[in-house]
CHARMM internal coordinates of N, CA and C (Angstrom, degrees):
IC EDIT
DIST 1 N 1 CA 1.4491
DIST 1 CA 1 C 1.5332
ANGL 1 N 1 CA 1 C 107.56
DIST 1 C 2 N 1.3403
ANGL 1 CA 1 C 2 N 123.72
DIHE 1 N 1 CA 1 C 2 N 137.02
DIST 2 N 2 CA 1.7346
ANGL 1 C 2 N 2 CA 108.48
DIHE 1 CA 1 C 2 N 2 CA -173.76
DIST 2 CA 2 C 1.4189
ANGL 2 N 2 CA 2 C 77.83
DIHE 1 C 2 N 2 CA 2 C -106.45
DIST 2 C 3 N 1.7933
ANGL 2 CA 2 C 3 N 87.55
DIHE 2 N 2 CA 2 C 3 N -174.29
DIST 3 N 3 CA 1.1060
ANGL 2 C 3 N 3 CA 109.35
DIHE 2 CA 2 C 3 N 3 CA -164.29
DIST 3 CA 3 C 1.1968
ANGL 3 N 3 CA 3 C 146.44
DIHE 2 C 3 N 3 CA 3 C -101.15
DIST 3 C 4 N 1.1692
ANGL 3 CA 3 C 4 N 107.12
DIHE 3 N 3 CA 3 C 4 N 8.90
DIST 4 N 4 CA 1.5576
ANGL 3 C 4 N 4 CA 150.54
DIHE 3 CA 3 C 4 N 4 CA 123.88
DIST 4 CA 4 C 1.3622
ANGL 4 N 4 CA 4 C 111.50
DIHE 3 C 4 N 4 CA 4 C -28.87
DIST 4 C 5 N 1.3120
ANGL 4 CA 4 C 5 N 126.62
DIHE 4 N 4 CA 4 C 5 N -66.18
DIST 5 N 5 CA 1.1774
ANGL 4 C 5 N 5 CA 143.20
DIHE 4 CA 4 C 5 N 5 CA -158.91
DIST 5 CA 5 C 1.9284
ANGL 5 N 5 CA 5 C 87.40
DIHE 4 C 5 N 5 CA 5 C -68.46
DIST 5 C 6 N 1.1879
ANGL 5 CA 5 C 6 N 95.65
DIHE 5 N 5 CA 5 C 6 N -73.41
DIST 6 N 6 CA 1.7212
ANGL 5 C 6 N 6 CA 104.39
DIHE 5 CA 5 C 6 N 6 CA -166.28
DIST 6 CA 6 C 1.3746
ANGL 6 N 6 CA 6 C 116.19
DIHE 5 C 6 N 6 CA 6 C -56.13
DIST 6 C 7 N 1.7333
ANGL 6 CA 6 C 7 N 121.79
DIHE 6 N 6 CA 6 C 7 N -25.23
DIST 7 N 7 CA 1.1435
ANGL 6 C 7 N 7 CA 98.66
DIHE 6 CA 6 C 7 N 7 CA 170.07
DIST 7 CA 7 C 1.1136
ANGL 7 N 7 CA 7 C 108.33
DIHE 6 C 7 N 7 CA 7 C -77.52
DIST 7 C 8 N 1.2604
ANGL 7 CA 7 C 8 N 135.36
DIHE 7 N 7 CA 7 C 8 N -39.33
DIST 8 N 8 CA 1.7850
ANGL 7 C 8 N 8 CA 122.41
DIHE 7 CA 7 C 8 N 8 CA -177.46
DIST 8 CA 8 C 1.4419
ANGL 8 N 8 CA 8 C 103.86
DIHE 7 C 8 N 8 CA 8 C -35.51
DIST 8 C 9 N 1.4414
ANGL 8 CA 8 C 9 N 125.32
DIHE 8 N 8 CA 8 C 9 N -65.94
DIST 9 N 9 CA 1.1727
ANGL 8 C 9 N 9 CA 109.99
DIHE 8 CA 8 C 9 N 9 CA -162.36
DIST 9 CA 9 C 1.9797
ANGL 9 N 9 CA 9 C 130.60
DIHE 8 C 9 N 9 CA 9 C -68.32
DIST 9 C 10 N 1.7485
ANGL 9 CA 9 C 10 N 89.31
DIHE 9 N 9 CA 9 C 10 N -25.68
DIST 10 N 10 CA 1.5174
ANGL 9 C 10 N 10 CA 90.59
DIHE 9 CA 9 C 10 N 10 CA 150.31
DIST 10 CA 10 C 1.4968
ANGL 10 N 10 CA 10 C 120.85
DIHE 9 C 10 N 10 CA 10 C -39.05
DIST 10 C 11 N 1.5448
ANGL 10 CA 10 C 11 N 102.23
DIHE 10 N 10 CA 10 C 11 N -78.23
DIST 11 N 11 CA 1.4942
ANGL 10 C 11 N 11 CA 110.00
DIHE 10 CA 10 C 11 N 11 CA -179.75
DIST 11 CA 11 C 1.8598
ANGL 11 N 11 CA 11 C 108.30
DIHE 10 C 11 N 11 CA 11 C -26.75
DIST 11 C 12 N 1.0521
ANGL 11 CA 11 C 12 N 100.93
DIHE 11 N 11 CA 11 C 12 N -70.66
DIST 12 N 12 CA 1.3797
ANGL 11 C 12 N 12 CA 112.72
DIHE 11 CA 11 C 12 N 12 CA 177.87
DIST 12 CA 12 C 1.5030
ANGL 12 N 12 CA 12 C 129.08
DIHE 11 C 12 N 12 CA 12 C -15.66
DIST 12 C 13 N 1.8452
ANGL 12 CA 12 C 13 N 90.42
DIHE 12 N 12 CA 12 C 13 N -56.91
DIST 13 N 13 CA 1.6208
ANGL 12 C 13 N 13 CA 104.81
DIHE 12 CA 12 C 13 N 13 CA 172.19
DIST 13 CA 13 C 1.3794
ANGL 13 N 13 CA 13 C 117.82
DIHE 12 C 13 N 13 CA 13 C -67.52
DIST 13 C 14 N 1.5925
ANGL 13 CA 13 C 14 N 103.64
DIHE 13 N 13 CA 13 C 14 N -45.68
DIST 14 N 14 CA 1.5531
ANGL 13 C 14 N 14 CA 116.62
DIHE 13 CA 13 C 14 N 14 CA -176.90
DIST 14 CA 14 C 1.5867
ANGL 14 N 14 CA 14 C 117.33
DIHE 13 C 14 N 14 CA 14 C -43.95
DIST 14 C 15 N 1.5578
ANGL 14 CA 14 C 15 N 115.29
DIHE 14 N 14 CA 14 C 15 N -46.53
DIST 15 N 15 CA 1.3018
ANGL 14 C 15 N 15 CA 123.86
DIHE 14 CA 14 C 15 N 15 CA 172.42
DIST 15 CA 15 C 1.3999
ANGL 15 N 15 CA 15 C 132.17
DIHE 14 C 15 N 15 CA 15 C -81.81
DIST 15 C 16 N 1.6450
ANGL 15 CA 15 C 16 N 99.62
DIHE 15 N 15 CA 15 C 16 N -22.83
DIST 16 N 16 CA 1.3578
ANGL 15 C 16 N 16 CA 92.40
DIHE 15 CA 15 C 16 N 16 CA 160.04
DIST 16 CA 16 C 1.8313
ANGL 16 N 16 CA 16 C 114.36
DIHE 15 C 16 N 16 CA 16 C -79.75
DIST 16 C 17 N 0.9710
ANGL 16 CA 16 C 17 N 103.28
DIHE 16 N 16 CA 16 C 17 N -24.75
DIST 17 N 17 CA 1.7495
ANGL 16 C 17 N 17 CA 97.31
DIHE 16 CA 16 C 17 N 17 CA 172.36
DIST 17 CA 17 C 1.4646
ANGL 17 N 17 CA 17 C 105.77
DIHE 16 C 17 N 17 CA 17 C -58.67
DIST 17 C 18 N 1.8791
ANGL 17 CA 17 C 18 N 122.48
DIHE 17 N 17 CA 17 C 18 N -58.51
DIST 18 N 18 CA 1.6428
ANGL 17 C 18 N 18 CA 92.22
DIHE 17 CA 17 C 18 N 18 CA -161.24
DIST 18 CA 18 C 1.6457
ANGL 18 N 18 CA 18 C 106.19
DIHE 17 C 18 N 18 CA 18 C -69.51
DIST 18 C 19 N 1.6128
ANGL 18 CA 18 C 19 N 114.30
DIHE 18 N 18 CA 18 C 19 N -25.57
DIST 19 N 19 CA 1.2432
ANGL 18 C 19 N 19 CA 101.11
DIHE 18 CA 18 C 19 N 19 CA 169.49
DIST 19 CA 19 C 1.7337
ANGL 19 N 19 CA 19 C 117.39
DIHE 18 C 19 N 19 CA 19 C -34.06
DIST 19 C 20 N 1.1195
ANGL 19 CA 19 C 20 N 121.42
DIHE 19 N 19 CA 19 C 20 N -59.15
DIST 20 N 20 CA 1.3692
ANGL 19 C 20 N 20 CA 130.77
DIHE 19 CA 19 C 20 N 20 CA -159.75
DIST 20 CA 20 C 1.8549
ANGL 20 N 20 CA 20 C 97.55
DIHE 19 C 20 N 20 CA 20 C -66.77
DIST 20 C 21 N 1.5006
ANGL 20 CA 20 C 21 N 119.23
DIHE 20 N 20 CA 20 C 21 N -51.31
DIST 21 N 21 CA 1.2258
ANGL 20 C 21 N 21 CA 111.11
DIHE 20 CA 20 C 21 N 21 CA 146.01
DIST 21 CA 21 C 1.3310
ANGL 21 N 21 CA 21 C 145.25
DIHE 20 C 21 N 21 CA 21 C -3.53
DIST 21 C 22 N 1.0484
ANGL 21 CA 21 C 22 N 100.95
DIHE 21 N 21 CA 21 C 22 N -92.45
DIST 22 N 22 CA 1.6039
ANGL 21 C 22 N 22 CA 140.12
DIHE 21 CA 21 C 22 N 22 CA 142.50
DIST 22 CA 22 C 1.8691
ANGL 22 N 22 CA 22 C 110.01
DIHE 21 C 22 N 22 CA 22 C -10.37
DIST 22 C 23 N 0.8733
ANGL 22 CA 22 C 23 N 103.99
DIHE 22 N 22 CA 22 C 23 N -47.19
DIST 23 N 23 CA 1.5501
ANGL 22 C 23 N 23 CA 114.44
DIHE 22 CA 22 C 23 N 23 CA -170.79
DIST 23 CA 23 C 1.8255
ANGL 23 N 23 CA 23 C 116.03
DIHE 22 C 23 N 23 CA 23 C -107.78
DIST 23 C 24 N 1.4967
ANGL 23 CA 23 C 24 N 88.32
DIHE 23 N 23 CA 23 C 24 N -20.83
DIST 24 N 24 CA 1.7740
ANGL 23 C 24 N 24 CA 93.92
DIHE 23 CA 23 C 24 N 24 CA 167.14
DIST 24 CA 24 C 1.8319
ANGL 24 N 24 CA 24 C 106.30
DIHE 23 C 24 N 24 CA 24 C -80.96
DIST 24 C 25 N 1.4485
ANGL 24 CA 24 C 25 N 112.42
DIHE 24 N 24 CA 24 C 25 N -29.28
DIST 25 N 25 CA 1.0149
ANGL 24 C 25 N 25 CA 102.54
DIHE 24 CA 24 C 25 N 25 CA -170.42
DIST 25 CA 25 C 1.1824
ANGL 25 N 25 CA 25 C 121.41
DIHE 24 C 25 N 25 CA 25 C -100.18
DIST 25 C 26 N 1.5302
ANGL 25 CA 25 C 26 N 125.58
DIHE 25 N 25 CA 25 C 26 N -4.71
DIST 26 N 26 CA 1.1789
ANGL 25 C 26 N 26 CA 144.35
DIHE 25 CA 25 C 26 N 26 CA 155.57
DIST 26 CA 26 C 1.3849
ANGL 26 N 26 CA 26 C 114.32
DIHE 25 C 26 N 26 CA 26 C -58.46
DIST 26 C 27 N 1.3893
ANGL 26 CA 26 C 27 N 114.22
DIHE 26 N 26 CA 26 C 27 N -35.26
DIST 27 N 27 CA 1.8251
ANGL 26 C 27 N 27 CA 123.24
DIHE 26 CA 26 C 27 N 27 CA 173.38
DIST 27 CA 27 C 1.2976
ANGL 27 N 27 CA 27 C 106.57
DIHE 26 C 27 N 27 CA 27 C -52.51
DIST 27 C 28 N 1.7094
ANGL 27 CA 27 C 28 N 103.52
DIHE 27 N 27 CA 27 C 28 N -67.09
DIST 28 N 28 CA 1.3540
ANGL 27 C 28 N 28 CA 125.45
DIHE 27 CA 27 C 28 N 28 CA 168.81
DIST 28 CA 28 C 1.4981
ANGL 28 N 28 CA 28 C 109.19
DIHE 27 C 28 N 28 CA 28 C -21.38
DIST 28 C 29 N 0.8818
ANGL 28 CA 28 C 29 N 119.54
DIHE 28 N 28 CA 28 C 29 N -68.60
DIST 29 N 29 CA 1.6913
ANGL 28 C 29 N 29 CA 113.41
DIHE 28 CA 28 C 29 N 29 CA -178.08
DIST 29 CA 29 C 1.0537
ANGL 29 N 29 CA 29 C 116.29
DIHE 28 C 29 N 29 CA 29 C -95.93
DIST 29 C 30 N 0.9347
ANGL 29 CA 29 C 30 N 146.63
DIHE 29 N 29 CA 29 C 30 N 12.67
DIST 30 N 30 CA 1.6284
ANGL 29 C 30 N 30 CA 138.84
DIHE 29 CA 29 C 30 N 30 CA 112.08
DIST 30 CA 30 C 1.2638
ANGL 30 N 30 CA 30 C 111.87
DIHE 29 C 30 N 30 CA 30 C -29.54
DIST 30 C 31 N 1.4711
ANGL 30 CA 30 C 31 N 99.91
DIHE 30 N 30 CA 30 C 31 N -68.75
DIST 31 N 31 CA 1.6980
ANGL 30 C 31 N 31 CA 93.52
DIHE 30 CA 30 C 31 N 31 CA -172.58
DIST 31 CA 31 C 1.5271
ANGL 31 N 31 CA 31 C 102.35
DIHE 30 C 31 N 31 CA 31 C -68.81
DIST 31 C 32 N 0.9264
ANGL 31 CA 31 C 32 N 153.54
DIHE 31 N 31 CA 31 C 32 N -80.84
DIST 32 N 32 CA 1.5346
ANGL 31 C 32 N 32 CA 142.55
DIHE 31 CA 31 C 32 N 32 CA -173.88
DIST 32 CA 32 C 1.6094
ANGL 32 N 32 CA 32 C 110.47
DIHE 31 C 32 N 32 CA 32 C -5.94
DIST 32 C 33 N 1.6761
ANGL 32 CA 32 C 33 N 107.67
DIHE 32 N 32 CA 32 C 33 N -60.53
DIST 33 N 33 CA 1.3735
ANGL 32 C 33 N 33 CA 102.41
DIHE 32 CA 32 C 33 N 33 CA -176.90
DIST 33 CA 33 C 1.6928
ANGL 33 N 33 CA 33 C 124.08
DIHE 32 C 33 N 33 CA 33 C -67.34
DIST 33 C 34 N 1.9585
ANGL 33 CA 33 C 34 N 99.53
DIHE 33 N 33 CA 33 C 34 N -20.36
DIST 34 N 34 CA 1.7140
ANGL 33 C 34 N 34 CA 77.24
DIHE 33 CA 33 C 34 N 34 CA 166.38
DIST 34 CA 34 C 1.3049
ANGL 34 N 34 CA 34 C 128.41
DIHE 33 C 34 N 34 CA 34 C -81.42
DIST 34 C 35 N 1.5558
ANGL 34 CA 34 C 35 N 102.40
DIHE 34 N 34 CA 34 C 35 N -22.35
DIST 35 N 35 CA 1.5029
ANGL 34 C 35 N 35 CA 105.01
DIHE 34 CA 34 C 35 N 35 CA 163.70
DIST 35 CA 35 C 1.5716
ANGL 35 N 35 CA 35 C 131.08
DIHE 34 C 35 N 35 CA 35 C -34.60
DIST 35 C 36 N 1.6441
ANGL 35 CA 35 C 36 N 111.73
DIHE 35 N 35 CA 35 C 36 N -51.33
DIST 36 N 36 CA 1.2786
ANGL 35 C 36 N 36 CA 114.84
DIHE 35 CA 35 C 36 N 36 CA -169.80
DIST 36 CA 36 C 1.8555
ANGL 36 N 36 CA 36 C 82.75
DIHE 35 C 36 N 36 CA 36 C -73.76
DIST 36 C 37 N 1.1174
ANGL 36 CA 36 C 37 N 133.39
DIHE 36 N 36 CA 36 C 37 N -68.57
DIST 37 N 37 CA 1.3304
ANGL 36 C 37 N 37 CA 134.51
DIHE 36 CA 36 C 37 N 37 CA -175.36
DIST 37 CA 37 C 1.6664
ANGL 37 N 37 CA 37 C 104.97
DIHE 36 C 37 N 37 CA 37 C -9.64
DIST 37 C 38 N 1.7645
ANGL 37 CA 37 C 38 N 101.29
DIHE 37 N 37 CA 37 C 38 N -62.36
DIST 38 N 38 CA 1.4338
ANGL 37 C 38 N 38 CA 95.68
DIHE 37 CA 37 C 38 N 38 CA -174.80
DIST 38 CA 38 C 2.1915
ANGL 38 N 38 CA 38 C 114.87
DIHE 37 C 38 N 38 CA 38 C -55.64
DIST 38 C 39 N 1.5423
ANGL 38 CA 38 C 39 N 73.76
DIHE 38 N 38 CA 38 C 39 N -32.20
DIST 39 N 39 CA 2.2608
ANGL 38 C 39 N 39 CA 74.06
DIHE 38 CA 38 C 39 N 39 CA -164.86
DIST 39 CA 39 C 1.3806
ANGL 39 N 39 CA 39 C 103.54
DIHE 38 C 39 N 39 CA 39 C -47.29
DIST 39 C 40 N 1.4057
ANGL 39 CA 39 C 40 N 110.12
DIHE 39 N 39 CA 39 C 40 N -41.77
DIST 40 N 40 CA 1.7065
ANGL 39 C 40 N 40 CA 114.38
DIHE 39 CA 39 C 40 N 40 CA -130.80
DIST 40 CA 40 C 1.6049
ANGL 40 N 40 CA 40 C 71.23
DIHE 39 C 40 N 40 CA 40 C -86.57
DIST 40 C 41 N 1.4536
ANGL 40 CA 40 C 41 N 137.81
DIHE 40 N 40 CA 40 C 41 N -54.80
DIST 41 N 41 CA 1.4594
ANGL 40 C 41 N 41 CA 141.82
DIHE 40 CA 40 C 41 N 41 CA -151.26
DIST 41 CA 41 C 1.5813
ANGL 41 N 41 CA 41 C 83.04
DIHE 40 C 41 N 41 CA 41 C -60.88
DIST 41 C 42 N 1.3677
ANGL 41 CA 41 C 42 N 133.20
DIHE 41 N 41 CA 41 C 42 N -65.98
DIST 42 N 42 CA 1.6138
ANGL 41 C 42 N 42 CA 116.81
DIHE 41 CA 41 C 42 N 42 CA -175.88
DIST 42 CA 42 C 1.5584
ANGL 42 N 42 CA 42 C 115.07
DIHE 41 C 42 N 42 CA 42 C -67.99
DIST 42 C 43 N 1.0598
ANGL 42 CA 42 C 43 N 125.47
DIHE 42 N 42 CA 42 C 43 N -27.53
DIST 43 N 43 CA 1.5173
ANGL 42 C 43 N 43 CA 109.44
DIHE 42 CA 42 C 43 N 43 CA 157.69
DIST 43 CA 43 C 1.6801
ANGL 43 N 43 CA 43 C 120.75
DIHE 42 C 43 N 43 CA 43 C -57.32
DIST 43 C 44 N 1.1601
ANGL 43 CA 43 C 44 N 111.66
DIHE 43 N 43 CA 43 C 44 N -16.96
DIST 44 N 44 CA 1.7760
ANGL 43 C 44 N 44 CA 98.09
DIHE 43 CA 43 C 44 N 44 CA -159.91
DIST 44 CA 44 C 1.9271
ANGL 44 N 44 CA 44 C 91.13
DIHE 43 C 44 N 44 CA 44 C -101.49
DIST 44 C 45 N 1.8729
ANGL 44 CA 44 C 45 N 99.72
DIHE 44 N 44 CA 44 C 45 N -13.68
DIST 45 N 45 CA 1.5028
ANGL 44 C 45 N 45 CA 89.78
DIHE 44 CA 44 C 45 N 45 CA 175.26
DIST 45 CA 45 C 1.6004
ANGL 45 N 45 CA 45 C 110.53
DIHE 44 C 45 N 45 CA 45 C -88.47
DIST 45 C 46 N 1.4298
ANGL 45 CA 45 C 46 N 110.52
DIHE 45 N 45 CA 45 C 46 N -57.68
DIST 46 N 46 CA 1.8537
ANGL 45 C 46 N 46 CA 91.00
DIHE 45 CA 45 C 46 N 46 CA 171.58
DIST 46 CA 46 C 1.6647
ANGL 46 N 46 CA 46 C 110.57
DIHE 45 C 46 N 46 CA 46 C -39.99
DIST 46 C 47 N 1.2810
ANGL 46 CA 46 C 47 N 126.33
DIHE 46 N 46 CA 46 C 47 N -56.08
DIST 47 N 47 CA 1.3794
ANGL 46 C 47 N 47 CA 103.15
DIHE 46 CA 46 C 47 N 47 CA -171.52
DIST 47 CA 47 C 1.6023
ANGL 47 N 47 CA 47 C 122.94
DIHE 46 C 47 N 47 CA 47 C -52.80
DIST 47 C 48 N 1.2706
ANGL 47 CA 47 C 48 N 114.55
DIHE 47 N 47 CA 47 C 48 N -21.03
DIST 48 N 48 CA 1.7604
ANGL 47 C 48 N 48 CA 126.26
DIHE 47 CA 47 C 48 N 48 CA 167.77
DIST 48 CA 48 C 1.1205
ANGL 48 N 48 CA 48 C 123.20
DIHE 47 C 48 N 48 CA 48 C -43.69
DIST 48 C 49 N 2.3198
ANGL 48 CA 48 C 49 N 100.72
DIHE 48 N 48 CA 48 C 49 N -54.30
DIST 49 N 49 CA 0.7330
ANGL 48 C 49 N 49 CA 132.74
DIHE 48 CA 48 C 49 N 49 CA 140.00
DIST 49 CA 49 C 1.3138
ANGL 49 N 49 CA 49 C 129.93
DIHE 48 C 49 N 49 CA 49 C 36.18
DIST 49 C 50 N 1.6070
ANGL 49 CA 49 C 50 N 79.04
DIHE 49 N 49 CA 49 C 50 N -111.03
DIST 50 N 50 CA 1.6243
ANGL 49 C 50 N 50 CA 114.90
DIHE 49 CA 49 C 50 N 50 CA -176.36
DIST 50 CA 50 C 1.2391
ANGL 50 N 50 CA 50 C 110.69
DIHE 49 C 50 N 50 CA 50 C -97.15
DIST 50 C 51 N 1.1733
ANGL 50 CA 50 C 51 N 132.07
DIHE 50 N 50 CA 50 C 51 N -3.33
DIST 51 N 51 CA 1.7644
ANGL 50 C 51 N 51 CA 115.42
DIHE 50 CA 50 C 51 N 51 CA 147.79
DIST 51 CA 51 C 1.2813
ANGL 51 N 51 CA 51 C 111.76
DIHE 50 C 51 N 51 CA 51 C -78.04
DIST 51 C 52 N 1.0964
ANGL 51 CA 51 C 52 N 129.82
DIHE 51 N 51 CA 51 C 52 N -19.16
DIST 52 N 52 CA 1.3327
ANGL 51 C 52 N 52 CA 129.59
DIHE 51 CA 51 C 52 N 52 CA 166.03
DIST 52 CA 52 C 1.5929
ANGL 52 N 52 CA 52 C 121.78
DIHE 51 C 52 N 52 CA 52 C -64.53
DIST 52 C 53 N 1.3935
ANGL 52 CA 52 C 53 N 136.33
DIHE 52 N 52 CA 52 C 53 N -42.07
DIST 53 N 53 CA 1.2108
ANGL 52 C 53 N 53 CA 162.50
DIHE 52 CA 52 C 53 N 53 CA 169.56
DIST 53 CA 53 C 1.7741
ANGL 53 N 53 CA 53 C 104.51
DIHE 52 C 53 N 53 CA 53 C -65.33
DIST 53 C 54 N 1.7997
ANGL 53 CA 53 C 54 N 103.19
DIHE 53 N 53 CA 53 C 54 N 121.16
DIST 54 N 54 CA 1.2457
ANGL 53 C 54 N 54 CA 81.08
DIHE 53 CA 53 C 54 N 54 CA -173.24
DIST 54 CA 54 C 1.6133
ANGL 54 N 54 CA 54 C 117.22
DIHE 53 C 54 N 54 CA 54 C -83.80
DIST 54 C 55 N 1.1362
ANGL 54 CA 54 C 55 N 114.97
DIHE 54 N 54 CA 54 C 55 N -164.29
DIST 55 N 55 CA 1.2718
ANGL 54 C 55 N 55 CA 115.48
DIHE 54 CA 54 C 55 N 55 CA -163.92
DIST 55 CA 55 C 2.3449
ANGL 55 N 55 CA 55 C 112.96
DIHE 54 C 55 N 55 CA 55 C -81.13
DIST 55 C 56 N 0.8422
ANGL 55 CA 55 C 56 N 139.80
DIHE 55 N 55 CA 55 C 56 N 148.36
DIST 56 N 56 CA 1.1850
ANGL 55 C 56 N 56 CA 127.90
DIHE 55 CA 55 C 56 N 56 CA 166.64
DIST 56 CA 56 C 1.3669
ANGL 56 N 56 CA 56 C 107.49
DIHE 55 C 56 N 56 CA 56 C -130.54
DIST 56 C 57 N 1.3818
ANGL 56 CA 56 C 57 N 105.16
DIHE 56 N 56 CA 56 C 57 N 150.80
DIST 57 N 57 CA 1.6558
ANGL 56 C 57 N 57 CA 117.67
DIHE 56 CA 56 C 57 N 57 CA -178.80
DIST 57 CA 57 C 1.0463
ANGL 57 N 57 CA 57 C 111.30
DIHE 56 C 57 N 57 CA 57 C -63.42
END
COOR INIT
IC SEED 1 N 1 CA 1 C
IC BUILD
C-alpha cells in the first residue's frame, strides 16, 4: 500500500473520530442544557410556591 494510499485512510479515520467526538459532545450539551431547563423549571415552581403560601412568623 504506498503512502499516499495510507495516509488518506488515516485522514479518514482521524475525521471520522472527531466527527464521532463531535457528536458525543454535542449530546453532552444537550443534556447539560436540559438539566439547567429542569433546575430553573423547579426553581420558578417553589418560588410560585411560596408566594402562594402565606407567610408565618
Amino acid at each position: 500500500m504506498s503512502y499516499v494510499r495510507r495516509n488518506a485512510i488515516y485522514e479518514q479515520e482521524q475525521e471520522a473520530a472527531l466527527q464521532k467526538a463531535l457528536e458525543r459532545r454535542s449530546q453532552q450539551f444537550r443534556e447539560a442544557l436540559e438539566a439547567r431547563d429542569a433546575i430553573l423549571a423547579a426553581r420558578e415552581k417553589q418560588a410560585a410556591a411560596q408566594s402562594q403560601s402565606p407567610l408565618t412568623p
